[in-house]
DRENTORKOL-3810 file (N, C-alpha, C; in nm, 4 decimals):
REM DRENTORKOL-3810
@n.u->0.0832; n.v->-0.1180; n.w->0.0000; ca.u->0.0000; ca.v->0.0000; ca.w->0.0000; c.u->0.0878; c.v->0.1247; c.w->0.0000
@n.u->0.0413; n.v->0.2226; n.w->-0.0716; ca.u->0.0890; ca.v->0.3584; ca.w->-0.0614; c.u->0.0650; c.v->0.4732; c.w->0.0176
@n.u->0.1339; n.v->0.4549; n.w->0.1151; ca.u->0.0729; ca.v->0.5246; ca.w->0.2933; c.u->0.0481; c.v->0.6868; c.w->0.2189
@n.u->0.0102; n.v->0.7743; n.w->0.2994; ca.u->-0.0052; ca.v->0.9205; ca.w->0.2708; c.u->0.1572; c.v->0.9748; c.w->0.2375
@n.u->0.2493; n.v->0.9478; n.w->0.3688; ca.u->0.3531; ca.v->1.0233; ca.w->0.3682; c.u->0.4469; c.v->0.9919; c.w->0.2306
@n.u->0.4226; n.v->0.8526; n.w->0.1710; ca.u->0.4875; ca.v->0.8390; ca.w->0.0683; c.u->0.4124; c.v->0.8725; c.w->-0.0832
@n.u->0.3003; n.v->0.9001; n.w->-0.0572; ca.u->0.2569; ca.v->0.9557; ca.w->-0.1375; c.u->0.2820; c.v->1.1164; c.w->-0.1666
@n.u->0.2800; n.v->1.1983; n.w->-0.0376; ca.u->0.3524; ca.v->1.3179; ca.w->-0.0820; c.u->0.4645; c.v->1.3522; c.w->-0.1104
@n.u->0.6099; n.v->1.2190; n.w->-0.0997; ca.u->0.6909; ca.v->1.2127; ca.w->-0.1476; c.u->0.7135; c.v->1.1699; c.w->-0.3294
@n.u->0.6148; n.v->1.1345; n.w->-0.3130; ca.u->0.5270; ca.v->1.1119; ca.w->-0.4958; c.u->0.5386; c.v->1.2582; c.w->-0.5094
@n.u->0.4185; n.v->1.3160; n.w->-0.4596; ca.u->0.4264; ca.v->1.4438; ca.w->-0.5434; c.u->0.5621; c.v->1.5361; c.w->-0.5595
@n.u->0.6172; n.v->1.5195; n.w->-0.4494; ca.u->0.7191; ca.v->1.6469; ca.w->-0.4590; c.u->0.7923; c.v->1.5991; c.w->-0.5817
@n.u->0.8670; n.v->1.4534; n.w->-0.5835; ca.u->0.8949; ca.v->1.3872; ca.w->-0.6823; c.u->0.8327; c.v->1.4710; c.w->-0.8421
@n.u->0.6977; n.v->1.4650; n.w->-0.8731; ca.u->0.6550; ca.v->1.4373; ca.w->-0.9785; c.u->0.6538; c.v->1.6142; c.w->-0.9827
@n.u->0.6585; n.v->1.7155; n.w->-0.8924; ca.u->0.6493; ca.v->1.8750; ca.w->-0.9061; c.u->0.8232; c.v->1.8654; c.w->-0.9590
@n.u->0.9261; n.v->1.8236; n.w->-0.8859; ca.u->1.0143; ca.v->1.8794; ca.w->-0.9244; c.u->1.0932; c.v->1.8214; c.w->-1.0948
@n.u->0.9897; n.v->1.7091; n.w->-1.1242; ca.u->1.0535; ca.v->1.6357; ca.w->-1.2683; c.u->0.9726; c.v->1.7646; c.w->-1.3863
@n.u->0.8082; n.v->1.7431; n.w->-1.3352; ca.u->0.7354; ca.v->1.8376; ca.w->-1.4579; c.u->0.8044; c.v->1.9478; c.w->-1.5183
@n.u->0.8099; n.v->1.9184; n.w->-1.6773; ca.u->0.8401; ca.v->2.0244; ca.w->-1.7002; c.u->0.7279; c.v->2.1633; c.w->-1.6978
@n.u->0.7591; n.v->2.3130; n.w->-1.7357; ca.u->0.6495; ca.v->2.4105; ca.w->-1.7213; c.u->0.5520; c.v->2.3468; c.w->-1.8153
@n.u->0.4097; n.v->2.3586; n.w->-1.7796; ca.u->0.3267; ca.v->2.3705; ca.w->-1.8387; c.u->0.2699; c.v->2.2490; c.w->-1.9136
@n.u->0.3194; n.v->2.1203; n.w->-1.8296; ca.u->0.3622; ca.v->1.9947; ca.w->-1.8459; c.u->0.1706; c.v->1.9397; c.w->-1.7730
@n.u->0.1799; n.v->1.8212; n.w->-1.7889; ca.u->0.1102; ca.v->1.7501; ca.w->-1.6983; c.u->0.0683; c.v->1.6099; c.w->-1.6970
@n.u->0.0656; n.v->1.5780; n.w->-1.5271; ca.u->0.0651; ca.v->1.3748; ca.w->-1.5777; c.u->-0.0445; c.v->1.3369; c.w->-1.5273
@n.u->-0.0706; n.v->1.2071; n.w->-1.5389; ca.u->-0.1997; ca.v->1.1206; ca.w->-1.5036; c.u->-0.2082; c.v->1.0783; c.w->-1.3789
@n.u->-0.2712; n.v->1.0582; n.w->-1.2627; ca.u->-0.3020; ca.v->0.9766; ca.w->-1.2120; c.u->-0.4147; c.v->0.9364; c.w->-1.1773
@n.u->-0.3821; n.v->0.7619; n.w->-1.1787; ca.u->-0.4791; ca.v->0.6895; ca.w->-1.1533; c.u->-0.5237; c.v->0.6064; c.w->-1.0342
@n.u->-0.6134; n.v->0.6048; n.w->-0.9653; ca.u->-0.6476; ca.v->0.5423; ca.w->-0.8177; c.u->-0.7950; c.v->0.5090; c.w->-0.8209
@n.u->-0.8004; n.v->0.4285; n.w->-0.7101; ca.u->-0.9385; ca.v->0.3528; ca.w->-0.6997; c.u->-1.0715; c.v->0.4541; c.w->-0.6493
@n.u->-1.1727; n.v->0.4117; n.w->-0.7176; ca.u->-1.3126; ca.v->0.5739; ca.w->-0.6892; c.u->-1.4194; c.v->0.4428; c.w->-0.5896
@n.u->-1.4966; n.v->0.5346; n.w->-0.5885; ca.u->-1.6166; ca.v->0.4318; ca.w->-0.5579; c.u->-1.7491; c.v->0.4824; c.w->-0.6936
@n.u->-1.7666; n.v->0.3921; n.w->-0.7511; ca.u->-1.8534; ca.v->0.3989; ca.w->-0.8565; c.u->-1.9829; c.v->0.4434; c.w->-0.8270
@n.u->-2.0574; n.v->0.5396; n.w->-0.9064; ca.u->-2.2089; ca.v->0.6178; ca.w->-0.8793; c.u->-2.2931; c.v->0.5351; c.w->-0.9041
@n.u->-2.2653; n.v->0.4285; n.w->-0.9412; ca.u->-2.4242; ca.v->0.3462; ca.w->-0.9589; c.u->-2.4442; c.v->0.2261; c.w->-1.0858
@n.u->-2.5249; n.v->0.1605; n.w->-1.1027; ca.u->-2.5183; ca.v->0.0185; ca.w->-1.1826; c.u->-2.4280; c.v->-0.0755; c.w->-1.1715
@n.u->-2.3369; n.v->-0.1525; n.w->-1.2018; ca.u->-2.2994; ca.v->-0.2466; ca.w->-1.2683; c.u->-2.1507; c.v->-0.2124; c.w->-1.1711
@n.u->-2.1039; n.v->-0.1054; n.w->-1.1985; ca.u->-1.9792; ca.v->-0.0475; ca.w->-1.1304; c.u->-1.9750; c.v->-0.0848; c.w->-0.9613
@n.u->-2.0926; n.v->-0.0293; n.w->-0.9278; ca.u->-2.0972; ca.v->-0.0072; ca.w->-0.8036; c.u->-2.1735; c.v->-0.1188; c.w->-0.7124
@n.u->-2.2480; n.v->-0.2690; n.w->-0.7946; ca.u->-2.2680; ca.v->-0.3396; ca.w->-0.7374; c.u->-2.1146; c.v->-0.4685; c.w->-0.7934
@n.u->-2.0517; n.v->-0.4535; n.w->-0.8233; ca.u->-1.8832; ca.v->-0.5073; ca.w->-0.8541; c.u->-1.8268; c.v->-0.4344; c.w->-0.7414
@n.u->-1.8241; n.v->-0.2815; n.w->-0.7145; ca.u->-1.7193; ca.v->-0.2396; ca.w->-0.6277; c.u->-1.8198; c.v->-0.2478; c.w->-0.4817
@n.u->-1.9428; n.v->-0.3321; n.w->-0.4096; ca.u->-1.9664; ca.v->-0.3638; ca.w->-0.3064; c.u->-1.9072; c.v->-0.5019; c.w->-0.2940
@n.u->-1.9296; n.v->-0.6118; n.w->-0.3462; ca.u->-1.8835; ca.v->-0.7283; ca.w->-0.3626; c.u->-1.6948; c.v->-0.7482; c.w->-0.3456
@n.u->-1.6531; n.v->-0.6650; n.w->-0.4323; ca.u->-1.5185; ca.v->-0.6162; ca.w->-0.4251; c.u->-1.5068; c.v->-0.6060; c.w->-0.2999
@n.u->-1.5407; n.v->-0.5071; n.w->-0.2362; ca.u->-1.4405; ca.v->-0.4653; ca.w->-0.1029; c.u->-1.5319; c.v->-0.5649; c.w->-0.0034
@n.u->-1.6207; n.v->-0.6325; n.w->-0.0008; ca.u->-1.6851; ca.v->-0.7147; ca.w->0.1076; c.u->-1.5907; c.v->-0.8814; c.w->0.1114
@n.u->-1.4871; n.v->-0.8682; n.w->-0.0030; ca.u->-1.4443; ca.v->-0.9940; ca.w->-0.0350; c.u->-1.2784; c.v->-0.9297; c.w->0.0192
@n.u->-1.2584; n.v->-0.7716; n.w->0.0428; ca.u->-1.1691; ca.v->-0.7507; ca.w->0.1331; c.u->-1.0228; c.v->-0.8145; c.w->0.0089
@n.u->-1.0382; n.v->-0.8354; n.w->-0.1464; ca.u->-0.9802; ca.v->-0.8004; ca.w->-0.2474; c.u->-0.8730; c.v->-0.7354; c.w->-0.2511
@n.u->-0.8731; n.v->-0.5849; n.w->-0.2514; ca.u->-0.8030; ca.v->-0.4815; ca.w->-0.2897; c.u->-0.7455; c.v->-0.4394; c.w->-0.1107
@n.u->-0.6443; n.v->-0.3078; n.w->-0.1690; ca.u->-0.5994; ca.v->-0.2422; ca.w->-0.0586; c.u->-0.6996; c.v->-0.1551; c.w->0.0156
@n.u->-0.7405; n.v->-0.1695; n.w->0.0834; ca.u->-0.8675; ca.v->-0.1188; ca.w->0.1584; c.u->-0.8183; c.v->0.0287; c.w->0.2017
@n.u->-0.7733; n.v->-0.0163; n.w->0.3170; ca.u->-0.7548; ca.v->0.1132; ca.w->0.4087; c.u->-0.7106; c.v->0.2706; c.w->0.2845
@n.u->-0.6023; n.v->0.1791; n.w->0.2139; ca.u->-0.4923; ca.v->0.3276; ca.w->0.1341; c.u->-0.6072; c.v->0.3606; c.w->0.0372
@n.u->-0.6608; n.v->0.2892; n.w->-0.0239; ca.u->-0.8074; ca.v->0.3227; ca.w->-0.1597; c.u->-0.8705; c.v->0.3545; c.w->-0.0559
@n.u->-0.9246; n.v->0.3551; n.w->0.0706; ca.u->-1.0661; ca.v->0.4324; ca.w->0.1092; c.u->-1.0042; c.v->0.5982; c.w->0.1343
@n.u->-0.8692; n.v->0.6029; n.w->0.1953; ca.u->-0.8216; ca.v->0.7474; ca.w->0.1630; c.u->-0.8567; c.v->0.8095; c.w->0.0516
@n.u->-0.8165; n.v->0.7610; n.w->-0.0349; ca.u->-0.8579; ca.v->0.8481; ca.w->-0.1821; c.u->-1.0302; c.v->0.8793; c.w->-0.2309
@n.u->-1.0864; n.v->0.8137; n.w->-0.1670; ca.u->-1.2761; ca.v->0.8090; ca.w->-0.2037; c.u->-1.3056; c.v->0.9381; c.w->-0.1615
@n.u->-1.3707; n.v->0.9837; n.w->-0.2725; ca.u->-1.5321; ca.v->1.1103; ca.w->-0.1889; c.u->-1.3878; c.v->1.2296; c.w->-0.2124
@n.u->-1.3153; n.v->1.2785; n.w->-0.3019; ca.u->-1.2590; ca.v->1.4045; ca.w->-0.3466; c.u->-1.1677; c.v->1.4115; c.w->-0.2467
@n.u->-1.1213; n.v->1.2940; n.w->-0.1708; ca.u->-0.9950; ca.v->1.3087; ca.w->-0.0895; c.u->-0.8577; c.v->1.3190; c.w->-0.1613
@n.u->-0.8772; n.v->1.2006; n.w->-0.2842; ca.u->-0.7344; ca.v->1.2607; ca.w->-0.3441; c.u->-0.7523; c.v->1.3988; c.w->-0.4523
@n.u->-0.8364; n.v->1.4454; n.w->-0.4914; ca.u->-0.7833; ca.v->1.5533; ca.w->-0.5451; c.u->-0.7912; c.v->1.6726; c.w->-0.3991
@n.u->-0.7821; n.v->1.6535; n.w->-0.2871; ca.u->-0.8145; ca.v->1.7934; ca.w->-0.2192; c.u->-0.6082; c.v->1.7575; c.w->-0.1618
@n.u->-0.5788; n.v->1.6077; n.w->-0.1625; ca.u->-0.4258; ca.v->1.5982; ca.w->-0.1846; c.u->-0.3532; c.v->1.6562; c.w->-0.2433
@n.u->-0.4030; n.v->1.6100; n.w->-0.4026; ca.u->-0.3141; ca.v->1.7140; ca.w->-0.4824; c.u->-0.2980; c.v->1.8613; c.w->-0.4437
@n.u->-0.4609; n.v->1.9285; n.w->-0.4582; ca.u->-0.4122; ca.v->2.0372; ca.w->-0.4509; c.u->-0.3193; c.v->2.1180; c.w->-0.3387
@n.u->-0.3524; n.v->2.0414; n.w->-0.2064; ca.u->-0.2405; ca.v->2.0820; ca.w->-0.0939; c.u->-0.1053; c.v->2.0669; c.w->-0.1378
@n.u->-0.0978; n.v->1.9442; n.w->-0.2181; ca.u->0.0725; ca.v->1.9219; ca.w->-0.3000; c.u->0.1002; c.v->2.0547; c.w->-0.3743
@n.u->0.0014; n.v->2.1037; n.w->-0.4489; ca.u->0.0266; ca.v->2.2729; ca.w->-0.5297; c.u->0.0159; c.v->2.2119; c.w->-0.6347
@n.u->-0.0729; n.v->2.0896; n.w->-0.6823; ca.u->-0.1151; ca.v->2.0909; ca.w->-0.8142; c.u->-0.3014; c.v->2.1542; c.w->-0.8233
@n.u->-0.3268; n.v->2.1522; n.w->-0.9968; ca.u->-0.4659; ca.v->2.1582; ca.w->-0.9936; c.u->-0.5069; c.v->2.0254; c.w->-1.0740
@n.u->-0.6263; n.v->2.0327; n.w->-1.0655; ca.u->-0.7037; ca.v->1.9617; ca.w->-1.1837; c.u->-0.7442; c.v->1.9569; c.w->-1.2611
@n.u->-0.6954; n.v->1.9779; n.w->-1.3943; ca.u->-0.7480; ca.v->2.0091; ca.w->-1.5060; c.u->-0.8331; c.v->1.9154; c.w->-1.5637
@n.u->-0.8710; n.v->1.7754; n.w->-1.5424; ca.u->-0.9588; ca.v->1.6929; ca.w->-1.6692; c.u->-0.9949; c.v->1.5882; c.w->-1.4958
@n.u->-1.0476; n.v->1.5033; n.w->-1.5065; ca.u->-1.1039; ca.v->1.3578; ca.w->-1.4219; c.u->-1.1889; c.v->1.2912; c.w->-1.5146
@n.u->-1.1714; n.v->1.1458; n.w->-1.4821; ca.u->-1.2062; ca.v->1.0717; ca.w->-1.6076; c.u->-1.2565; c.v->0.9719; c.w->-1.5456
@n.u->-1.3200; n.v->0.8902; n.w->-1.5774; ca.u->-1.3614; ca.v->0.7466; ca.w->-1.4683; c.u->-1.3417; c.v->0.6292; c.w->-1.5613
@n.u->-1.2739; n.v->0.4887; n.w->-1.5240; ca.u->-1.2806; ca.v->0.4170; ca.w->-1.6262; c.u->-1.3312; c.v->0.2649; c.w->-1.5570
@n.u->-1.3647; n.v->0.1779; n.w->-1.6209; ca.u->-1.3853; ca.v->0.0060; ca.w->-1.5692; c.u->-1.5037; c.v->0.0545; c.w->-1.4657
@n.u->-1.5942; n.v->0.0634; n.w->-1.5457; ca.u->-1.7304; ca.v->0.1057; ca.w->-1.4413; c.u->-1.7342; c.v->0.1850; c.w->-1.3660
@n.u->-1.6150; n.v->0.2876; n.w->-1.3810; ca.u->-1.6376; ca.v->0.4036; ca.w->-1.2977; c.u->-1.5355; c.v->0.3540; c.w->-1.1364
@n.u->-1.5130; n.v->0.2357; n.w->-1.1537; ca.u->-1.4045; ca.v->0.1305; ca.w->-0.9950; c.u->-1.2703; c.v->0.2205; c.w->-0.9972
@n.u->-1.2102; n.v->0.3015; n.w->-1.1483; ca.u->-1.0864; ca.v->0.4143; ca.w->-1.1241; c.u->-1.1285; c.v->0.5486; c.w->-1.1503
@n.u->-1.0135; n.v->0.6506; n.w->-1.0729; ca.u->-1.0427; ca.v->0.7600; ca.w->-1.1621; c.u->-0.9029; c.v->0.8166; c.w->-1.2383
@n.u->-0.9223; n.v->0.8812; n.w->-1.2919; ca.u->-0.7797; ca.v->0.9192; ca.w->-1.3777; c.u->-0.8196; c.v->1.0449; c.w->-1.3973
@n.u->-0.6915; n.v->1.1232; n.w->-1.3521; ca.u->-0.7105; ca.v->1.2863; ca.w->-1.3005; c.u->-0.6174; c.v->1.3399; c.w->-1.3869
@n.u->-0.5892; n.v->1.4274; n.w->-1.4948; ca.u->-0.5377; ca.v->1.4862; ca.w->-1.5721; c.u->-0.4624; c.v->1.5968; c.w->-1.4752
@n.u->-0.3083; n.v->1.6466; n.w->-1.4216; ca.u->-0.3303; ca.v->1.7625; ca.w->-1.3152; c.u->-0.1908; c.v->1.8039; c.w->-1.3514
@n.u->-0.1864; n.v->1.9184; n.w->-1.3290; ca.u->-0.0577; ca.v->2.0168; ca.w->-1.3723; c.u->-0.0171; c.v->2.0992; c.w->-1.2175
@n.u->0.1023; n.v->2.1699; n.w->-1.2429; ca.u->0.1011; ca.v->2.2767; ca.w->-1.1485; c.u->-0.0285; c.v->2.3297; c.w->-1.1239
@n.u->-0.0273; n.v->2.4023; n.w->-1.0066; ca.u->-0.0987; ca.v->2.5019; ca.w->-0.9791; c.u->-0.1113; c.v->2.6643; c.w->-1.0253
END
């Protein structure tokens, strides 16, 4: 799992590589809005599957309110595989 503190060692990482005006992807686990997605991602985590604890950090706009404390923004969010990821388009701030 990818604790918090090493995750903001991610970012500083990924602020000091970007070039200006640059920007990268990331991707992490969502909780899906509804149908097909979201009765897969109850079953999913009731079967205790995936990394629980570090993916429930990121649910409900926790990782982008991360980034932006890191001093990035968000330019694009994308949802993919039933909506179970999200993929955040994000640049400097």
């Amino acid at each position: 799992e990818i604790t918090k503190p090493r995750r903001e060692a991610i970012y500083e990482e990924v602020a000091r590589l970007l070039v200006p005006d640059g920007h990268f992807y990331l991707t992490e686990p969502a909780r899906p809005e509804g149908g097909v997605g979201l009765l897969w991602h109850t079953v999913f985590w009731s079967l205790n599957r995936i990394e629980r604890r570090t993916a429930s950090e990121l649910f409900d706009e926790k990782l982008i309110s991360e980034l932006k404390t890191a001093g990035f923004q968000l330019d694009e969010e994308l949802r993919t595989n039933l909506g179970f990821f999200q993929c955040l388009k994000c640049s400097k701030a």
